[in-house]
Every structure is written in C-alpha cells, then in structure tokens.
C-alpha positions as CSV (number, residue, x, y, z in Angstrom):
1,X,-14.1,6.8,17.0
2,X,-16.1,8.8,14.2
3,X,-14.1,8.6,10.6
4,X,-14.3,10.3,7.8
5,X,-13.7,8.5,4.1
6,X,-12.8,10.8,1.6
7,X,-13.6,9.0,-2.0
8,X,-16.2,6.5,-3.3
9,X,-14.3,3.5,-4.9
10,X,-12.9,0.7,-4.8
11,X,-10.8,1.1,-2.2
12,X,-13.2,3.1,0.0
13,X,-15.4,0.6,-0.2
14,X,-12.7,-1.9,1.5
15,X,-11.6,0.2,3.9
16,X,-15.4,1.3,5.1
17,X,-16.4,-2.3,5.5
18,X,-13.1,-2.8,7.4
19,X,-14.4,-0.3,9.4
20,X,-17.6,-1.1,9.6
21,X,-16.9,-4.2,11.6
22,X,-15.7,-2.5,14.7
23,X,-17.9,-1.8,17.3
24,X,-16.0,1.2,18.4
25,X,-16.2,3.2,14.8
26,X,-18.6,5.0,13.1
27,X,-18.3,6.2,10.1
28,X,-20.1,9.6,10.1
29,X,-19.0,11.2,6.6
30,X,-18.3,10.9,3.5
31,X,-16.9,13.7,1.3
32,X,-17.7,12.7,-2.5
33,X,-17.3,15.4,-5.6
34,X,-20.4,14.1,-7.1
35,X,-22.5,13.1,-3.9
36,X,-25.4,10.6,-3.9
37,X,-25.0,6.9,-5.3
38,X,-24.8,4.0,-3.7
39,X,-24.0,4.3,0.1
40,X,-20.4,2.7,1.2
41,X,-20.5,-0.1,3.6
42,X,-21.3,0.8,6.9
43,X,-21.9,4.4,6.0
44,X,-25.5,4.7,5.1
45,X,-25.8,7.0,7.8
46,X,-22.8,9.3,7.2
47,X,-23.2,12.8,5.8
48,X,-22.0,13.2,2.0
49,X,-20.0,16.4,2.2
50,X,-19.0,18.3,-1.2
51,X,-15.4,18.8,0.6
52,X,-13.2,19.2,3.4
53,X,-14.4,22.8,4.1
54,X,-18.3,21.5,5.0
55,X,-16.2,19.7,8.1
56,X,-17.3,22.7,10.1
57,X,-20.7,21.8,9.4
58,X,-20.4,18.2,11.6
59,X,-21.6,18.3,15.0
60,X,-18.3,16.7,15.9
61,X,-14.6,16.5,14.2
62,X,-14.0,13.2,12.9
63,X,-11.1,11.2,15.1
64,X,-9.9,9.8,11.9
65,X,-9.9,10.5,7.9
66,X,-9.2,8.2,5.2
67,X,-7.9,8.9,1.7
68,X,-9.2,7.2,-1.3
69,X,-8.3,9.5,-3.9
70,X,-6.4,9.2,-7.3
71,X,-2.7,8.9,-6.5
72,X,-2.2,12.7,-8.0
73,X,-4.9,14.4,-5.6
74,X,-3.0,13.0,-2.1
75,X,-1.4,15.2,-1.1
76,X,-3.1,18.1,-1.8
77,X,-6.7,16.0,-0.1
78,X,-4.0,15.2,3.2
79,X,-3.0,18.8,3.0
80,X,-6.8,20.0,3.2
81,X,-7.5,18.0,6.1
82,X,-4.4,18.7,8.4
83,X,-5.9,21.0,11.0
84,X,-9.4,19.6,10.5
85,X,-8.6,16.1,11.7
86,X,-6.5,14.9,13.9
87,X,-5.5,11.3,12.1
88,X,-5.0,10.4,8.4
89,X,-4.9,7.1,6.7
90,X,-3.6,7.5,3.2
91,X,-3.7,4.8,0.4
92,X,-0.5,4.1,-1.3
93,X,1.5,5.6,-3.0
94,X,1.7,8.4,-0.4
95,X,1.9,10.9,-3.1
96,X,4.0,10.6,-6.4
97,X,7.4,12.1,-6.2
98,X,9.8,11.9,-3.4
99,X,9.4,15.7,-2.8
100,X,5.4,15.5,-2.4
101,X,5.8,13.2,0.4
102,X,8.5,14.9,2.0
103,X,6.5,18.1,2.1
104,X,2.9,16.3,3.6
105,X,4.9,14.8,6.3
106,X,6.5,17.8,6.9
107,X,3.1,19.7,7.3
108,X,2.4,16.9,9.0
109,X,4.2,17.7,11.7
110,X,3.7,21.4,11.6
111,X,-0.1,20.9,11.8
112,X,0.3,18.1,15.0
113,X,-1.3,15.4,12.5
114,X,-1.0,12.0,12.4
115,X,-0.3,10.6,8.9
116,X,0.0,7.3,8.1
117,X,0.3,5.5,4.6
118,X,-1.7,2.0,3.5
119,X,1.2,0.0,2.4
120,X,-0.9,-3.3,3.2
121,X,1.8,-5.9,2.2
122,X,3.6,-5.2,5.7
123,X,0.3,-6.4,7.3
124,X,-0.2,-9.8,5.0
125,X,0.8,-12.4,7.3
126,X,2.9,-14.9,5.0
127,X,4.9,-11.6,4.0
128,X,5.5,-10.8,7.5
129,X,6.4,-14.0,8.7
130,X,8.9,-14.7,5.5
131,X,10.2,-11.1,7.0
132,X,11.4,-12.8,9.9
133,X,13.6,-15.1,7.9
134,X,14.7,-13.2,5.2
135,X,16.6,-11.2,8.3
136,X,17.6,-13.6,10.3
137,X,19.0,-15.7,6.9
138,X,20.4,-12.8,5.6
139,X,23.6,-13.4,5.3
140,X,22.6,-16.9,3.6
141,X,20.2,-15.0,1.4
142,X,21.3,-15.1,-2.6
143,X,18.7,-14.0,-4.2
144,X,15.0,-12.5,-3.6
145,X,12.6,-12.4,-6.2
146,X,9.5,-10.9,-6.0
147,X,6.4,-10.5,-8.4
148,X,2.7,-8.8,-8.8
149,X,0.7,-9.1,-12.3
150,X,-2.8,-8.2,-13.0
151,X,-4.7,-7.4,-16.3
152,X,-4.3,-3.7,-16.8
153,X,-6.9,-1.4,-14.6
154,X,-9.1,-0.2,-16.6
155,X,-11.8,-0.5,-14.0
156,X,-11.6,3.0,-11.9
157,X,-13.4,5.9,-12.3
158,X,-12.4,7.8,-15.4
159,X,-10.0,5.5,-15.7
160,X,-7.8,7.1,-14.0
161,X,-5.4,4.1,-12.6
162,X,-4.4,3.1,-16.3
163,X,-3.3,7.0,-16.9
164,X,0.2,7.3,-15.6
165,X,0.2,10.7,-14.7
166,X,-3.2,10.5,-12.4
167,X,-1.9,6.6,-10.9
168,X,1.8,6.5,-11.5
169,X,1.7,4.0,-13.5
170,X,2.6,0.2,-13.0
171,X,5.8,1.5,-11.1
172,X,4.3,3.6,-8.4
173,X,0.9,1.5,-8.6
174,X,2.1,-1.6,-8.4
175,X,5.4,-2.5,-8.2
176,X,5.9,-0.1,-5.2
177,X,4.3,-2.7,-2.9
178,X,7.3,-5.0,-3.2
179,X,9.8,-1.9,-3.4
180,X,8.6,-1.5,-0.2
181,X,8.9,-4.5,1.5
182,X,12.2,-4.9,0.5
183,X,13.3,-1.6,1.4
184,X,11.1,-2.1,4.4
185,X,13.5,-4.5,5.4
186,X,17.2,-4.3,4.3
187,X,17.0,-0.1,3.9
188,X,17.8,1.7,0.3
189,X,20.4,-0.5,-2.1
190,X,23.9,0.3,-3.2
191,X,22.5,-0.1,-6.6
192,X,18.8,0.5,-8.5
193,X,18.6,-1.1,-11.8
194,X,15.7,-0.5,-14.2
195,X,13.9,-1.3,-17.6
196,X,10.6,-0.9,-19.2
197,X,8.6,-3.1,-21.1
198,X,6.8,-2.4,-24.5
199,X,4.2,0.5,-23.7
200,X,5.2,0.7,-20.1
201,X,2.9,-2.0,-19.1
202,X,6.0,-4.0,-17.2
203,X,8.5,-2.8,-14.7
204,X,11.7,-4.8,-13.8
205,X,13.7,-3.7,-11.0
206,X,17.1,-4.7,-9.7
207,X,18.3,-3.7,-6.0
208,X,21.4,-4.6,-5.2
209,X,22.9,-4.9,-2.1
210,X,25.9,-6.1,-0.7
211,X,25.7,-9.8,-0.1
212,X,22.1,-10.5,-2.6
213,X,20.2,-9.1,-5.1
214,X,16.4,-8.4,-5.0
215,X,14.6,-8.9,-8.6
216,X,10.8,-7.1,-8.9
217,X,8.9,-7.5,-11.6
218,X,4.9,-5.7,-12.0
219,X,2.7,-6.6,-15.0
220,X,-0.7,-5.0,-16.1
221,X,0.0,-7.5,-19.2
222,X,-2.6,-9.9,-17.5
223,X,-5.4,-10.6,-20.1
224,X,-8.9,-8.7,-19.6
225,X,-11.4,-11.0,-17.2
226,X,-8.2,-12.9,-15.5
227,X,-9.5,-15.5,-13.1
228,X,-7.8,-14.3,-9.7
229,X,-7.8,-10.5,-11.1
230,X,-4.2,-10.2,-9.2
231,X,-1.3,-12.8,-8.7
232,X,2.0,-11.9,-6.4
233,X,4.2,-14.0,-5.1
234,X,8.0,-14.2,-3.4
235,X,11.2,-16.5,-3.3
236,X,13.8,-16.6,-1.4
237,X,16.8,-18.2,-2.7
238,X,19.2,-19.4,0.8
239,X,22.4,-21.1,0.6
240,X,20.6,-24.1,2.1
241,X,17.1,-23.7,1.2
242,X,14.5,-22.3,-0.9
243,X,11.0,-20.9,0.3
244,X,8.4,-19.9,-2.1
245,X,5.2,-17.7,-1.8
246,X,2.5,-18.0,-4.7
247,X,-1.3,-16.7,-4.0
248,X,-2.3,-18.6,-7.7
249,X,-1.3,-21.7,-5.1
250,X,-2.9,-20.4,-1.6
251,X,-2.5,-17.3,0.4
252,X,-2.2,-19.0,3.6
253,X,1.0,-20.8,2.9
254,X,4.5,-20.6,1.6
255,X,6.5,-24.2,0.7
256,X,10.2,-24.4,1.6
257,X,12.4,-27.0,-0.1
258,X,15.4,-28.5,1.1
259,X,17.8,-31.2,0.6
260,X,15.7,-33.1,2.2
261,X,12.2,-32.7,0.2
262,X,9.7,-29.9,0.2
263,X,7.1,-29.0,3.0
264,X,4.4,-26.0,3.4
265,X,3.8,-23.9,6.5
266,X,0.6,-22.4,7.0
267,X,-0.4,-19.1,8.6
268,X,-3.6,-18.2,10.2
269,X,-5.9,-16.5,7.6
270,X,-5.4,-12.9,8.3
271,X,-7.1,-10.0,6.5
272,X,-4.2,-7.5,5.6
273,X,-6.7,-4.7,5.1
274,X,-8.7,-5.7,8.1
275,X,-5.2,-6.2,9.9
276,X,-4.0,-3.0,9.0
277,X,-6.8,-1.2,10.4
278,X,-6.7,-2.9,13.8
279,X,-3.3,-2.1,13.8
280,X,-3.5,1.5,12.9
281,X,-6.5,2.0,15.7
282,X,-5.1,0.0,18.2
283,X,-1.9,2.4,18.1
284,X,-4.0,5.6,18.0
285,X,-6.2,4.7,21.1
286,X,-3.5,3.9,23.3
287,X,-1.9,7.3,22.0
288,X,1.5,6.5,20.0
289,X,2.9,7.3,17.4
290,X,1.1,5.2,13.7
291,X,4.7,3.4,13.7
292,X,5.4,1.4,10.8
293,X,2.0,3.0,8.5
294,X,4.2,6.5,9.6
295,X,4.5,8.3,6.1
296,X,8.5,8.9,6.8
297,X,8.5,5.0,6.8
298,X,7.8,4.9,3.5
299,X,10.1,7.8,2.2
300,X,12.6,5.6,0.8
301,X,10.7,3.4,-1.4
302,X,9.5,6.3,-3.0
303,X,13.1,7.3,-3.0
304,X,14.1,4.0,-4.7
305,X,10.9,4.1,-7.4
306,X,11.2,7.5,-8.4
307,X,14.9,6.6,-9.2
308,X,13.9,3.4,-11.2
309,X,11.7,6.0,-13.1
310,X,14.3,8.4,-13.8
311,X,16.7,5.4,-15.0
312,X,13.6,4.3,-17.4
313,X,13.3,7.7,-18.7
314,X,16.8,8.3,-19.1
C-alpha cells in the first residue's frame, strides 16, 4: 500500500512511524507547504510535493492519504484529495463545526472515498475494555467521570493549537476525545450542560442521560514543562462497585474497588495509534467499509461539542 502524509508535525510524525513499521506500506509522498526539513519517519524516500495538485506527477496514486493539518484546513485538505485518493485518514476533530463534517462526508460519498477520522481513544485498550462494562453495567451505572489535562500547547507550528479559531480550542482539541467515547457508547444525551473557565483554558461538560450522568472536564491549565506532558483518566461510579482509570498511575491498568477491597486488572500494552492503524488497514485490504474511524461515526460528538460551545457563548 503506498500512502500519502499530508503535514510535517507532530502528529505526522506518529502516524509515519506507525506506518513505517509495516511491511506492506510505503510511504511514497509527502505534501509540505514549505518543503525540505527533516524527513518523517520512514519517509526519507517519499516525494515532498508543494500540494495535492502535483499528485498527477507520482508514478502511481497513493492507496491511502493521511491528514495532519491544523483543525481549520480539514476539510478543505480532505476535499482536495477526494478523487485523487481513494482512502483518507483524518486527525481529530474531523473538521470544526457540525456542518463542515456533514458536507466532507457527504462529498465523501459523492466522490466514492473512504473517509475515516483518528478518534484514537476508541483504539486504547483499557478504554475499550472499560466499554464493555460501562454497557453491560449500565443500568447500575451512576455516574461517569472522565478527565484530560495538559499544560497549554504552545508547541505547534505557529502556534496554531493554542489559537482557538485554527485548533478549536480546549473543547474541540481536547475534551472532544472523551465526548466521544461517551457518545460513542450511550448515543447523544437528553441534556448538554456547559461552563468555561477563566480565559477559556478549562471546559466542563455535563451529559445527561436517563439513568446517569457523564461529567468531562479538559485543562490546558497544566504548568509549562509538566512531567507526563498529558494526564486522562475515567471512573465509573456502579451501584456496587467503583473502577478507576488513571495514566499518572499506569496505562496498562484500571483498579476496581468493592466491598470487598480493591484489585487492578491489567491489559496487554497496546499502541492506540499503532492499533488504530492496523485496524484501519486491516479493514481496507479485505475491502469494507473503515467502520467505527467512519467520519458519520463521529457526527454526533461534534453535534454534542459544538452545542457545549454555543451554551458557553451564550
């Protein structure tokens, strides 16, 4: 499979050395505004192209692009591409309004492409295996609470992840990840509640739903030069039990306490970017559909965050 990787950053450089350890891929370009620098992992080879229109200048269309853009530029860079190559992997946020996202999967499907959106939390193994229990306890479930902090990102290019209008801000950044998951799971609340905290550096979400209530809080308040850079975490709250996710403790593990004591479970160390790869690929060779990375999959987190954005805006 030849791929495309459209961006130089951080996250292009995670995804090509994802990609870079399968035997079956090569990554054969790389479009980049500025061209040169430093070559992305496994791509030393790969043609730096100024943009999507020098495709016609490859000996051979790429199988598969991948979009490392600022949030603002996705979907006009997934737009640019439909009709050029077949598959697209887009980092999250898919785009930043409801309506964005609507219209690329739309086009989508006008242009017979394959769109798929990195929401990597549903490919982290102790998330997916709390999944199972969160719906098959549901009805025991009280309370879910969920949380992601970091120091704020003033690492990218430009710096354009700290500027709300290019990243979305710590809502469509960062707390999106755990609006999805949730939403992933039990479908859109009856209820969105919202607030903001001083210089919109915090989120805090409430979704209600019928029997439980699902808190989410995002932080860039982190100070500079953190040691983990990024902590997250979930707990569950059951009628008879309490299980409890915390990477500052170990990402391999949750502990779940009980009248009885507490004791940890441990998963196999997965990579959810690595995992999320194999997963996409795996579905693509055998020739279905990307299933759960599918961009309508993800249409009604946006749906919930862009209505936690209009509640903080009033």
């Amino acid at each position: 499979m030849e791929v495309l990787i459209w961006g130089t950053g951080n996250m292009a450089r995670l995804h090509s050395a994802r990609l870079a350890r399968r035997t079956d891929v090569t990554i054969t370009a790389v479009i980049s505004r500025r061209g040169g620098g430093e070559p992305l992992p496994g791509a030393s080879d790969a043609r730096i192209l100024a943009g999507p229109e020098e495709l016609e200048t490859l000996p051979h269309r790429p199988d598969l692009a991948v979009i490392c853009l600022p949030s603002d530029l996705h979907r006009s860079a997934a737009e640019a591409l439909m009709g050029r190559v077949p598959h697209i992997l887009c980092e999250k946020p898919a785009a930043l309004s409801l309506e964005d996202a609507i219209a690329m999967a739309d086009r989508a499907e006008q242009t017979g492409t394959t769109l798929s959106v990195a929401q990597v939390l549903r490919s982290w193994d102790a998330y997916e295996a709390l999944s199972h229990r969160l719906t098959a306890g549901r009805e025991r479930l009280h309370t879910l609470t969920l949380w992601r902090r970091q120091p704020r990102p003033d690492w990218s290019d430009g710096g354009w992840l700290a500027d709300p209008k290019r990243s979305g801000g710590v809502l469509f950044d960062l707390a999106i990840h755990d609006v999805d998951y949730v939403v992933s799971l039990f479908g859109p609340p009856e209820r969105v509640e919202a607030s903001e905290g001083p210089g919109g550096e915090s989120v805090t979400l409430f979704l209600r739903y019928p029997t439980f209530c699902a808190v989410l809080y995002a932080s860039w308040c982190l100070p500079s030069g953190f040691a983990s850079g990024l902590e997250a975490g979930v707990e569950a709250a059951f009628t008879d039990e309490l299980i409890r996710f915390d990477s500052r403790l170990a990402s391999d593990r949750w502990r779940r306490y009980t009248p009885q004591g507490m004791e940890e479970e441990c998963f196999p160390t997965w990579d959810p970017y690595g995992r999320q790869i194999d997963t996409l690929l795996e579905e693509l060779r055998v020739g279905r559909s990307p299933g759960r990375l599918d961009i309508r999959t993800v249409l009604p987190a946006l749906a919930v965050c862009q209505q936690a954005e209009q509640l903080i805006s009033g």
